[in-house]
N, C-alpha and C positions, 0 to 999 in steps of 0.2 A: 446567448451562449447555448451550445448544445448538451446538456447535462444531463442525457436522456440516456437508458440501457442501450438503443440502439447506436445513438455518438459513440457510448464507450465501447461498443463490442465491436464497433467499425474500428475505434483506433488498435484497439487489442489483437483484433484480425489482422491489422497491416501489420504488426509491430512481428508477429507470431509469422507470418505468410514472410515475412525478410528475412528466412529462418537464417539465411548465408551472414545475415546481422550478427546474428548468436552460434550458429555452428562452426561460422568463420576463427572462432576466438581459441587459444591456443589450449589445446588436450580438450577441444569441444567443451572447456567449464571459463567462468569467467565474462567481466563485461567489456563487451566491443570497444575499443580502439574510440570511437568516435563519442560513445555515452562516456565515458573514462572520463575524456579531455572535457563533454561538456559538463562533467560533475566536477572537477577539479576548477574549472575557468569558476562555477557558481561559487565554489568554495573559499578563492581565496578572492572574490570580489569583481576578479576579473571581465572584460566582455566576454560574454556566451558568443562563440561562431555560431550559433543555431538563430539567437535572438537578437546580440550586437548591443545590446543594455546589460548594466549590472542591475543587482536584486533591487528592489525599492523598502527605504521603511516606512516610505507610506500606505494609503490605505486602498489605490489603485492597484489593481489586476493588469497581466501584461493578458489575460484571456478576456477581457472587456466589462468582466464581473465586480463591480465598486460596491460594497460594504461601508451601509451603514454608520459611518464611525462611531457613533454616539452606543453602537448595539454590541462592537467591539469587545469580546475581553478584556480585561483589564486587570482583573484580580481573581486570585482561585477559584475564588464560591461563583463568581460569575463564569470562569471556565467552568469548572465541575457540571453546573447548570448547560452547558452546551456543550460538552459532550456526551454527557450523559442523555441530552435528549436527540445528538445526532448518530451515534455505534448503535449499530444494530442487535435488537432480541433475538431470543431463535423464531419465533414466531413472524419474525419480521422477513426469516428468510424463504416463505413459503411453509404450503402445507406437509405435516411430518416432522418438522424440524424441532429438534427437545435443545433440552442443554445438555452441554459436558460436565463434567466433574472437573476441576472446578471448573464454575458457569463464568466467572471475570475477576479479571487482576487484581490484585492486592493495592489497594487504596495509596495513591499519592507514591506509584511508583511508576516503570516505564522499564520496556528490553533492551537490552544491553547485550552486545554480543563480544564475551570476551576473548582473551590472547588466546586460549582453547577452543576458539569457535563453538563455543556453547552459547545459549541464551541465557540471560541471569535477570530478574527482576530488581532494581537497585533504584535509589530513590533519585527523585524528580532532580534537572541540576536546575540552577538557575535559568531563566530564558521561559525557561518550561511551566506554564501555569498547571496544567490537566490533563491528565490521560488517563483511559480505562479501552481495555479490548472483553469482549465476549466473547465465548467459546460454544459454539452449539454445533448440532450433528443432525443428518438425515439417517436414522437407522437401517441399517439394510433390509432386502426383503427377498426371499427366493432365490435368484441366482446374483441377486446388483448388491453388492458389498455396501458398508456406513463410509457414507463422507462424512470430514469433517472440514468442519469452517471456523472464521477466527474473522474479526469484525473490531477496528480499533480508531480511535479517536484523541489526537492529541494537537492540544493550544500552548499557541507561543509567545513570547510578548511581541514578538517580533517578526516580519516578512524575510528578513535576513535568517531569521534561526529557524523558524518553519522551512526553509529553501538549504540548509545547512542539514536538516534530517534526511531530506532530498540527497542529496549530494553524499550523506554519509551508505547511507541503501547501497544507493549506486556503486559506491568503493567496495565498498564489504566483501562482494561477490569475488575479487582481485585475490584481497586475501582470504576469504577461506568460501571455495567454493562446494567446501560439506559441512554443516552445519549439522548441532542437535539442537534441536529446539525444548524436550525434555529429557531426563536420564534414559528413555527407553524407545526414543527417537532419532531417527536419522535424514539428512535431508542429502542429496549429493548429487553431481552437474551440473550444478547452478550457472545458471547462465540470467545477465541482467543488461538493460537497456534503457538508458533515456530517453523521455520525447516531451520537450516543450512544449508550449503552446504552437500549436501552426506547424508543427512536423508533422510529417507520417500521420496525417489526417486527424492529429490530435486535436479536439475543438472544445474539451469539456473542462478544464483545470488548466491553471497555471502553470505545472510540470508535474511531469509523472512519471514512474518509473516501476516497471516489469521486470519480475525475477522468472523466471523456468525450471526445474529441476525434476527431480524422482524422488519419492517417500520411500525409504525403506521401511516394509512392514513388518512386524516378528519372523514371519515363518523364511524371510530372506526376496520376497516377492517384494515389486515394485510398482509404484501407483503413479500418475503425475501430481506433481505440485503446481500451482501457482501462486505469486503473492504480487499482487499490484499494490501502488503508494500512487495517491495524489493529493496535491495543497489546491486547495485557493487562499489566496493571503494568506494570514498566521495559521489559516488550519490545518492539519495533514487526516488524511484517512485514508485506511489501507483493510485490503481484504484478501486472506488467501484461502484458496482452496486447497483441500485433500481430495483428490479421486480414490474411487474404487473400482472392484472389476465388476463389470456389469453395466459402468456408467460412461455413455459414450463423450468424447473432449467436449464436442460443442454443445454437448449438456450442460459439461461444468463450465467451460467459458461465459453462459449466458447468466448460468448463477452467478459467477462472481463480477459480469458487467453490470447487472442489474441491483446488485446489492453496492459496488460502487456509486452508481448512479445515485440511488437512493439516500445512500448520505452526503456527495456533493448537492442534492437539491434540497436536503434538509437544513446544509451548510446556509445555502440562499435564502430560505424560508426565515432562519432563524437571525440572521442578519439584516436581512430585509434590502440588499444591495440592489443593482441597476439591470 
């Protein structure tokens, strides 16, 4: 399997370069017509038209990646343990990179984005063994503004409920494509897209899913956003970027390919799969 920055920033480029994908979508915010149906078909169990199989709860990859069973999750301390050794540090995200205030999520919880399109931290449901995200930042310098980054890790009992976070990503964008992620944050245009394995040059994960939008920042200025999600098996990890001015797109796109990368191959390492 290709689980390399450059796999992911190949798929990321196709997915970005279909821009008619995502601008095509009605008041330009909102997920295409085709990701919709293929997060829906995952949802309710149904055949994927992309893939033509339903989810498996076994421990087979439809991206050719076979985990371990024996190295599997199984229970919290053993998730906690493999998340915590696959979400990234800031230090992890290159040189410069400190932490935020707060540097990671509140223990034994996970985001929730409720009927107000706000984000809310609320505790793990069932299905759900582990999850922690980290928050760190490139401070700005001279005329290039502070990016910020967010690095997140979550284990499931299950390939069905791992591919169910999947699928819910993807929806979300429908209903509310402006989004606060804190009280003094705005996200808006949202635009999101599926891609299976074997679509759209996707070679690294199981399935994945691409959000797009704009950061509204204090002063009423706008930055790009990005937030990719991909599983192998039970795992999900996701990483989104904040831009700033100063910092050219295929700057940030490489940060956030390489930093996916990086925890899909930590996902392999720590697994020990095929």
């Amino acid at each position: 399997m290709k689980s390399n920055a450059v796999g992911v920033l190949g798929s990321w480029a196709a997915v970005l370069v279909a821009g008619s994908l995502l601008a095509g979508c009605a008041g330009g915010s909102g997920a295409s017509a085709k990701g919709a149906n293929e997060g829906a078909s995952r949802k309710t169990g149904a055949p994927s038209p992309a893939t033509g199989a339903t989810p498996s709860e076994g421990p087979s990859a439809p991206s050719g990646f076979t985990p371990d069973a024996a190295r599997v999750p199984r229970t919290s301390k053993d998730a906690r343990r493999l998340v915590d050794s696959v979400v990234l540090a800031p230090s992890d995200w290159g040189r410069g990179f400190v932490a935020q205030s707060p540097a990671r999520s509140t223990p034994n919880t996970w985001a929730v984005l409720d009927g107000s399109c706000r984000w809310q931290r609320e505790e793990l449901p069932n299905g759900v063994l582990a999850g922690v995200s980290r928050y760190s930042r490139l401070p700005g310098a001279g005329a290039k503004g502070t990016v910020k980054v967010t690095a997140t890790a979550t284990a499931h009992t299950s390939v069905l409920g791992a591919d169910e976070q999947l699928s819910t990503t993807l929806e979300e964008v429908l209903r509310c494509p402006e989004q606060q992620p804190r009280t003094d944050e705005r996200i808006t245009g949202l635009m999101s897209l599926g891609t299976p394995f074997g679509a759209r040059e996707q070679q690294y994960a199981d399935d994945s899913v691409l959000e797009a939008g704009e950061y509204v920042e204090k002063g009423g200025g706008t930055v790009p956003y990005r937030w990719m999600v991909a599983r192998l098996g039970t795992v999900v990890v996701a990483v989104s970027v904040t831009g700033a001015k100063g910092r050219p797109q295929p700057e940030l796109d490489q940060l956030g390919a390489t930093a996916l990368a990086q925890m899909l191959t930590r996902i392999q390492q720590q697994l020990k799969g095929n």
